[in-house]
C-alpha positions in Angstrom: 15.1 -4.2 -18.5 17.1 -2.1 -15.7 17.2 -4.8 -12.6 19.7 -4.3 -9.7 17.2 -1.5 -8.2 16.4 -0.4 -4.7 13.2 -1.6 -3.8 10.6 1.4 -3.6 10.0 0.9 0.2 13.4 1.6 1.0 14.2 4.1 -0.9 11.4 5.9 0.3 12.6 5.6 3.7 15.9 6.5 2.7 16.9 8.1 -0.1 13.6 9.8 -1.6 13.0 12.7 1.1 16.6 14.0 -0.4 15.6 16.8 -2.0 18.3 15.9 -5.1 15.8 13.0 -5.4 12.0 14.7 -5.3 12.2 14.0 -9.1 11.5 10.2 -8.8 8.4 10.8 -6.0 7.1 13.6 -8.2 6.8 11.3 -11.3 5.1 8.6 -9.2 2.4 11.3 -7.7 1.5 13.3 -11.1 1.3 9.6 -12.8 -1.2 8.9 -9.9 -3.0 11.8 -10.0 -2.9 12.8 -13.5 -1.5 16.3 -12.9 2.2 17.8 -12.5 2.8 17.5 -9.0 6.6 19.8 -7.2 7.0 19.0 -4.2 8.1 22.0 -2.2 9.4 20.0 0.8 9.3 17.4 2.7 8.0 17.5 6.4 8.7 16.3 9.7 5.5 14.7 11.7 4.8 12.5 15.1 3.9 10.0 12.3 7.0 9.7 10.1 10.1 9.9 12.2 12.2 6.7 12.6 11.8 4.5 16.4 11.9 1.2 17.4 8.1 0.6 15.4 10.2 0.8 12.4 10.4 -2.9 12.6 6.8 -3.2 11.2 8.3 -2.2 7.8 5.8 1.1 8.2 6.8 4.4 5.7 5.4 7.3 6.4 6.3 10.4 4.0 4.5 14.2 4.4 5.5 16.3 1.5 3.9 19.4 1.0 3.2 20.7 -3.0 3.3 23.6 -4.9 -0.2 24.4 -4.4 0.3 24.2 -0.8 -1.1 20.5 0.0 -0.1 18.2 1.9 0.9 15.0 0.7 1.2 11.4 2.6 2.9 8.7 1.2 2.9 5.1 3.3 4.5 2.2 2.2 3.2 -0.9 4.2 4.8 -4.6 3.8 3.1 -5.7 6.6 -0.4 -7.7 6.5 -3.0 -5.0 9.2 -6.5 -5.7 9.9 -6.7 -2.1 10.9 -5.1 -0.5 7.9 -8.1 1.6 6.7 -8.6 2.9 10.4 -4.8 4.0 10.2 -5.1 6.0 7.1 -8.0 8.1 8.5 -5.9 8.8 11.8 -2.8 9.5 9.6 -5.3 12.3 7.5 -6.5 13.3 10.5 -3.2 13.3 12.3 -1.8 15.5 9.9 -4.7 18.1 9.4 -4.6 18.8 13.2 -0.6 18.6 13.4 -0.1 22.0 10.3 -3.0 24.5 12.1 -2.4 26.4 14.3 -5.2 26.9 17.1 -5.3 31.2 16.7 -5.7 30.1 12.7 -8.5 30.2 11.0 -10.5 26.9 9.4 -9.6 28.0 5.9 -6.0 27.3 6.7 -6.8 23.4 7.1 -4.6 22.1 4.2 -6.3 19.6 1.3 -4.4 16.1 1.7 -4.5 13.3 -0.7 -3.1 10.0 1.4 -0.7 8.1 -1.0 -1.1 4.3 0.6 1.2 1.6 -1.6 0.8 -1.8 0.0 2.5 -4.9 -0.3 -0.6 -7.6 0.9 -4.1 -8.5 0.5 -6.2 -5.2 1.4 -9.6 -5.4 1.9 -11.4 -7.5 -1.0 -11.6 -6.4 -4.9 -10.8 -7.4 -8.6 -8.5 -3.6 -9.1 -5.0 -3.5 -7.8 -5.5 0.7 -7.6 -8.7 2.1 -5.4 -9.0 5.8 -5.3 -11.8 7.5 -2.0 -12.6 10.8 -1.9 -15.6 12.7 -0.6 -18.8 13.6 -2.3 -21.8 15.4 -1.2 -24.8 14.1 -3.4 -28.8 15.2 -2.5 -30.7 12.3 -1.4 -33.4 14.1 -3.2 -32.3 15.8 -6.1 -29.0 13.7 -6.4 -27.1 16.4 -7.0 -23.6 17.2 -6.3 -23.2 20.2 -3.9 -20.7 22.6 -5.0 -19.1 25.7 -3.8 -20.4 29.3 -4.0 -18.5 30.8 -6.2 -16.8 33.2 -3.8 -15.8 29.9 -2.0 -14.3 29.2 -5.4 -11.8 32.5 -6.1 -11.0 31.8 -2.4 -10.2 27.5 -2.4 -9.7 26.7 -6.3 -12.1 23.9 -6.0 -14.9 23.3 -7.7 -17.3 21.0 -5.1 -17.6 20.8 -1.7 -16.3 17.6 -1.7 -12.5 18.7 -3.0 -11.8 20.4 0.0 -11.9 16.9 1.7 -9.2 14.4 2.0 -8.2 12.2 -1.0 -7.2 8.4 -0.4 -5.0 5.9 -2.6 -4.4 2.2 -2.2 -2.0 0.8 -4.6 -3.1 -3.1 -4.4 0.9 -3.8 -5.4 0.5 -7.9 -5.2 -2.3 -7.7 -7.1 -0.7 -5.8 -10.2 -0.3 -8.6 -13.3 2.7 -7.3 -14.1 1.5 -6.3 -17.9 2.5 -2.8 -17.9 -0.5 -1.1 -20.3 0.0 2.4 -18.9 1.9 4.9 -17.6 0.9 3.7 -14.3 1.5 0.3 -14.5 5.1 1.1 -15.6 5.3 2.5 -12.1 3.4 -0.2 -10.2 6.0 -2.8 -12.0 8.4 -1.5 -10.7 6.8 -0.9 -7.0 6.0 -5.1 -7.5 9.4 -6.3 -9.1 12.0 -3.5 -8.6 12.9 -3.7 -12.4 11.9 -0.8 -15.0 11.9 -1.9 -18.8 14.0 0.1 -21.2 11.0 1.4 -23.2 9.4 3.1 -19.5 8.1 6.3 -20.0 6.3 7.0 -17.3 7.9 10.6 -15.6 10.2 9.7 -12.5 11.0 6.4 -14.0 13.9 7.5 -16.2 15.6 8.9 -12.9 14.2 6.3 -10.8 16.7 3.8 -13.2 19.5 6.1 -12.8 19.3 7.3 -9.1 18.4 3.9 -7.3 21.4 1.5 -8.0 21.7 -0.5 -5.3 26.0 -0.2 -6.7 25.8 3.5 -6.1 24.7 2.9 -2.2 27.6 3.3 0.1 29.2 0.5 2.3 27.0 1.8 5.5 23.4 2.1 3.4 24.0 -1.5 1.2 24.5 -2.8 4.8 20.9 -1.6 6.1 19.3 -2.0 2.5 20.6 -6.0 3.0 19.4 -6.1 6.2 15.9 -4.9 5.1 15.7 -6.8 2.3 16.5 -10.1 4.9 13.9 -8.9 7.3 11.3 -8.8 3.6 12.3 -12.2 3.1 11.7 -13.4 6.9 8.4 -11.9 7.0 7.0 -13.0 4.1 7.8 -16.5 5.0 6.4 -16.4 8.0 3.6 -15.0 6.2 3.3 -18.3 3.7 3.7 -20.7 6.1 1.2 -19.1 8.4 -1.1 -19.4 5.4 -0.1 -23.1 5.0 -1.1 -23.9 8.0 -4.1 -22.2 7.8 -4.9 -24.6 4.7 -4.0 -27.3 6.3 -5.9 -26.8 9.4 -9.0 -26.0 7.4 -8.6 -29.5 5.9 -8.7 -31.2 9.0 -11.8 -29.9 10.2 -13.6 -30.5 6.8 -11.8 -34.1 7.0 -13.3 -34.6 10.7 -16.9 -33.1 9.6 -17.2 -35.6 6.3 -16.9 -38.1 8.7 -19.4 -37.0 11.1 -21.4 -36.9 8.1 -20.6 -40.4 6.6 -19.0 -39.2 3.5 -16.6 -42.1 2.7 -12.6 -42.0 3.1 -12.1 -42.1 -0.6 -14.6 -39.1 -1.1 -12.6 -37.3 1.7 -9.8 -37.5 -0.4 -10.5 -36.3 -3.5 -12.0 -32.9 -1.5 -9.3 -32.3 0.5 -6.4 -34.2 -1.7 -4.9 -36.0 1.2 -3.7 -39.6 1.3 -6.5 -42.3 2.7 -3.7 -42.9 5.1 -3.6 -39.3 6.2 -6.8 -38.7 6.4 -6.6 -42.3 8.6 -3.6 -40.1 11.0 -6.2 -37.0 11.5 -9.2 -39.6 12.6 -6.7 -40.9 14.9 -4.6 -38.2 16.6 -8.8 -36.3 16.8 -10.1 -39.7 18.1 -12.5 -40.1 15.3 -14.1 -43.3 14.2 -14.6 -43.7 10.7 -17.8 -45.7 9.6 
């Protein structure tokens, strides 16, 4: 098992637009979308340069591929209520940002919107959700597809592929049983280690590329201070959920009693002490029957 790695999220900040180091982003992205992905280049955007918001832990990457799409890659450690909103103005962001206005619509670029996140999005059971858009008949139910001009002239099949593509890697709620080749990868997105029988593509060079020992004095500096700044947040993060519990208990402790449920019973719900649950009644001026 090869430990002692740079966490994903900062190497993709730092280390992965290097064009010496497209390898380890290319095996990620043809693991995720099941075809060999080059990545020509990587490009600047309003979106993905470096200020002061940087605090919120936000990645963004814009890569462009051989075929000519565009590629966005966000790594995200931070709990957002409006995440999903933010993707669609990141796709949209970027479509509006590579046309120019004397071009022609046929110049918008395809984009498939990488999003790897490190908390609870939205609700589900898989730890890898994949959106794209599909034009179905409400009467018929059939697909609509392209003319087949439209098809010598795009390389798409449906209407529907010349629209963006979305991603959300669930990373917290991987198992960590590495089945397939894209588990490999998500293991090592979760716990920064990459066993020795990995074959995933990308991971070989991933283990040799992202030593933290190979960093220099100035980068092991910022990578320590990141990883801190990981370790603060999430923290902050538990206890925040902590109290959350704890609070929830004490309203469901002050509403049995309301009811007349009896202390004891209060107790084995909530798992507090009798002489806790004797504290909350007090400090809420609550009488107990």
């Amino acid at each position: 098992m090869s430990s002692n790695l740079i966490r994903f999220d900062w190497a993709a900040k730092r280390l992965l637009r290097q064009k010496s180091n497209f390898v380890v982003l290319e095996g990620l992205l043809s693991t995720l979308l099941n075809e060999d992905i080059h990545i020509v280049r990587m490009l600047e955007s309003e979106s993905n340069q470096e200020t002061a918001a940087d605090k919120f832990n936000r990645v963004d990457m814009l890569a462009e591929n051989s075929n000519g799409e565009l590629i966005i890659v966000e790594v995200q450690n931070n709990r957002e209520l409006v995440y999903f909103h933010r993707m669609l103005y990141g796709v949209s962001k970027a479509i509006t940002e590579y046309i120019s206005k004397s071009e022609e619509y046929d110049k918008i670029k395809k984009i498939y919107s990488i999003n790897i996140v490190y908390f609870g999005l939205g609700q589900g059971e898989d730890y890898v959700y994949h959106g794209r858009t599909e034009f179905r008949g409400i009467h018929k139910n059939d697909v609509l597809k392209l003319s087949e001009r439209q098809r010598e002239q795009f390389t798409y099949k449906d209407a529907g592929d010349l629209f963006p593509e979305y991603y959300v890697i669930r990373v917290n709620e991987f198992n960590e049983n590495a089945v397939t080749s894209l588990d490999e990868w998500i293991l090592f997105l979760k716990t920064g280690e990459i066993p020795d029988h990995a074959s995933a593509k990308g991971l070989s060079e991933a283990r040799e590329r992202l030593q933290e020992e190979k960093l220099s004095n100035e980068e092991r500096e910022a990578y320590n201070a990141h990883m801190e700044s990981v370790r603060y947040e999430k923290s902050v993060i538990q206890t925040s959920l902590i109290d959350g519990k704890t609070e929830g208990k004490v309203e469901v402790v002050i509403a049995s009693v309301k009811v007349g449920l009896p202390i004891e019973t209060i107790a084995e719900i909530t798992g507090f002490t009798t002489d806790k649950i004797s504290e909350i009644l007090k400090q809420h001026s609550v009488q107990s029957e």
